[in-house]
N, C-alpha and C positions, 0 to 999 in steps of 0.2 A: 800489452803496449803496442801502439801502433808502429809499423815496420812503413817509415817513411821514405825510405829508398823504394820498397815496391809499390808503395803508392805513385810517386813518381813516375815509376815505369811503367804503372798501369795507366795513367793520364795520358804520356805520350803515346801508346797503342789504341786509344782510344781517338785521340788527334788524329792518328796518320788513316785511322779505319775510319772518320766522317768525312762524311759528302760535302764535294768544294762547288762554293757557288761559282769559281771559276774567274778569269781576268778581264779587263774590262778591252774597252778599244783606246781610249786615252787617258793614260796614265799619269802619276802625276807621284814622286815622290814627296813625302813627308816625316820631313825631321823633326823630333819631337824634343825639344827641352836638352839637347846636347851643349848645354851651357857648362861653364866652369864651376858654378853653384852644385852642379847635379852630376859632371864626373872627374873632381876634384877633394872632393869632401873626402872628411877622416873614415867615414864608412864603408869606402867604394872596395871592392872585390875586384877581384882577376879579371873577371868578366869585364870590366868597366874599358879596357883599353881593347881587350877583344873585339868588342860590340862597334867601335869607334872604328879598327884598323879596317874591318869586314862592311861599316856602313861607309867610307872614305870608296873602297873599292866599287861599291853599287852608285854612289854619286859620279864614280867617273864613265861608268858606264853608261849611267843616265844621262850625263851630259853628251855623250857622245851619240847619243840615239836622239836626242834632242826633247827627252823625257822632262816634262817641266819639275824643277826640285823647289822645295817649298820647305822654310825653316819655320817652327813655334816654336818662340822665344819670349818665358816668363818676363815682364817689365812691370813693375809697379811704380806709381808716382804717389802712393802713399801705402802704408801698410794695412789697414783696414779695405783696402780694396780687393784684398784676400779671400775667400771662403771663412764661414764660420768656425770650422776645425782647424782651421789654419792660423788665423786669430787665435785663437781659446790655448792651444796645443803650441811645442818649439817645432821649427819646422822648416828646412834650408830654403822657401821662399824667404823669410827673412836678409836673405841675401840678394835679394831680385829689385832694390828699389835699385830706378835710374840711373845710371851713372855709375853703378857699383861695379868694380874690376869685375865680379864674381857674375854678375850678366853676361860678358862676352863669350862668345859661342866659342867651344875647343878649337884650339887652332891644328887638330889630326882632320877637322871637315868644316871645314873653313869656307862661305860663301861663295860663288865666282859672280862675277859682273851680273850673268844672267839669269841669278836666280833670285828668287821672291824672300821677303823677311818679313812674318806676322807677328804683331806682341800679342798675348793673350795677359787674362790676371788670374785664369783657375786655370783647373785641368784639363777641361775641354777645348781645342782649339777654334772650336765653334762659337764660344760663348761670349757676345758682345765683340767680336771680330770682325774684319774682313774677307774670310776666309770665303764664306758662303761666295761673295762677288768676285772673286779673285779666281774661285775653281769653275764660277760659269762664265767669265771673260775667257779662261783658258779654253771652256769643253771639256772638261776632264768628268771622267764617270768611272775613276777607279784610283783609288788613294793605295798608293804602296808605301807602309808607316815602317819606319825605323824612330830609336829614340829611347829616352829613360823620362819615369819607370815604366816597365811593361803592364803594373796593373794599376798606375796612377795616370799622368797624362795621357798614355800612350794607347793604356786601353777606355778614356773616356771620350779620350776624340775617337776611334773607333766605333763607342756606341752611338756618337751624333752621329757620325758618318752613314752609319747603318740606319738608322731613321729616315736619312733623306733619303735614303735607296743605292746607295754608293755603294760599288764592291770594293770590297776593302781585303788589303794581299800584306799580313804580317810578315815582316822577315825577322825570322827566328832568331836568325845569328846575329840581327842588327839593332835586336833591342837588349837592356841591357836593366837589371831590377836586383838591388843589393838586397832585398827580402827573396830569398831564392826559391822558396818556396811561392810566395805570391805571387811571383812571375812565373811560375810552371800551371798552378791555375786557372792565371789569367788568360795564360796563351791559347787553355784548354777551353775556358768560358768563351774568349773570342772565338776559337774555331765552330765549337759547338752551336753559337749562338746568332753571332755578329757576322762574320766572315770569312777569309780563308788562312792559315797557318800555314806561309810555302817557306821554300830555303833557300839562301843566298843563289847558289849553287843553276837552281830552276829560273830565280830571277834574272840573273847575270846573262844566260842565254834567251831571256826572249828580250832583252834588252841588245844584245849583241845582233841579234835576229833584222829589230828595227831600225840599227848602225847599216846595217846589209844591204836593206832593202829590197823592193821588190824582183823577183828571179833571183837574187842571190844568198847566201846562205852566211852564218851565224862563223861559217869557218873559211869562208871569202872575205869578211869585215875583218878577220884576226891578223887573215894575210896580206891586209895591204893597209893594217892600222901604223 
């Protein structure tokens, strides 16, 4: 029988020992599907308010380094404009047409005035979007993805991302996958594959860094924030 706990633990040693394609120079946070549909449901685990309190702290950082944040938000104006699995299969887009309370983004990371709001209608945030034009208006050349799920949405906009060339910087603690296995993974698939696997912890300081600015330090922005 398989001993799925050390499988686990061999995924993660395998993540933290590959090679990081490393961060970009204009970042660009991406929130993935932190809708009501996706961390309100009868399914949702521990992890689901974790993932939200730890991505709320990375968006204020972001804001404050003037890191562009950028929300995909499932909308559908009809159901059939779903994916074929998703149609065929029950499946909590069901809860994504227009206007449905179950749309609105958690109010733990709630939009501010200056940030960006994509609809998508599948998992990719790429797909039939504005996304593409919105992240070369900005310059951005480096997507920092939080969001649920980590091997659904989160890691399919990841793989567009990666086709265009984008570095792409998962934050571990700020995605969030009630198949907890899928999401251990995925995060593995992505690192391996796609991009890089870092930790709130690594993000929070090169974000604090860019609050600083030039000559000064990650621990001069803390003392005069």
């Amino acid at each position: 029988m398989t001993d799925w706990n050390a499988e686990v633990e061999t995924i993660r040693r395998r993540r933290a020992e590959r090679t990081k394609v490393g961060p970009g120079e204009r970042p660009a946070v991406v929130v993935v599907d932190f809708q009501r549909a996706f961390t309100e449901h009868e399914n949702i685990g521990p992890g689901t308010a974790v993932a939200l309190e730890h991505t709320q702290r990375l968006l204020t950082a972001a804001r404050a380094a003037d890191v562009p944040v950028i929300y995909l938000v499932m909308i559908l104006d009809d159901l059939d404009d779903r994916m074929l699995a998703q149609r065929v299969r029950s499946s909590l887009t069901e809860r994504c047409l227009r206007g449905d309370p179950w749309t609105e983004i958690s109010p733990v990371v709630p939009p501010a005035p200056q940030d960006h709001v994509v609809e998508k209608t599948v998992a990719s945030g790429f797909w039939r979007t504005r996304l593409d034009d919105l992240l070369a208006e900005l310059g951005v050349d480096e997507l920092v993805m939080t969001g649920t799920s980590t091997s659904g949405c989160v890691r399919a906009t990841v793989v567009d991302a990666a086709y265009r060339s984008l570095r792409v910087s998962v934050v571990e603690e700020c995605c969030d996958d009630f198949r907890v296995l899928s999401g251990e993974t995925s995060l593995w698939d992505m690192q391996d594959r796609f991009g890089d696997v870092v930790s709130l912890d690594e993000t929070l300081e090169r974000f604090a860094a860019r609050a600083a600015g030039p000559g000064r330090t990650a621990d001069d922005a803390a003392v005069h924030a």
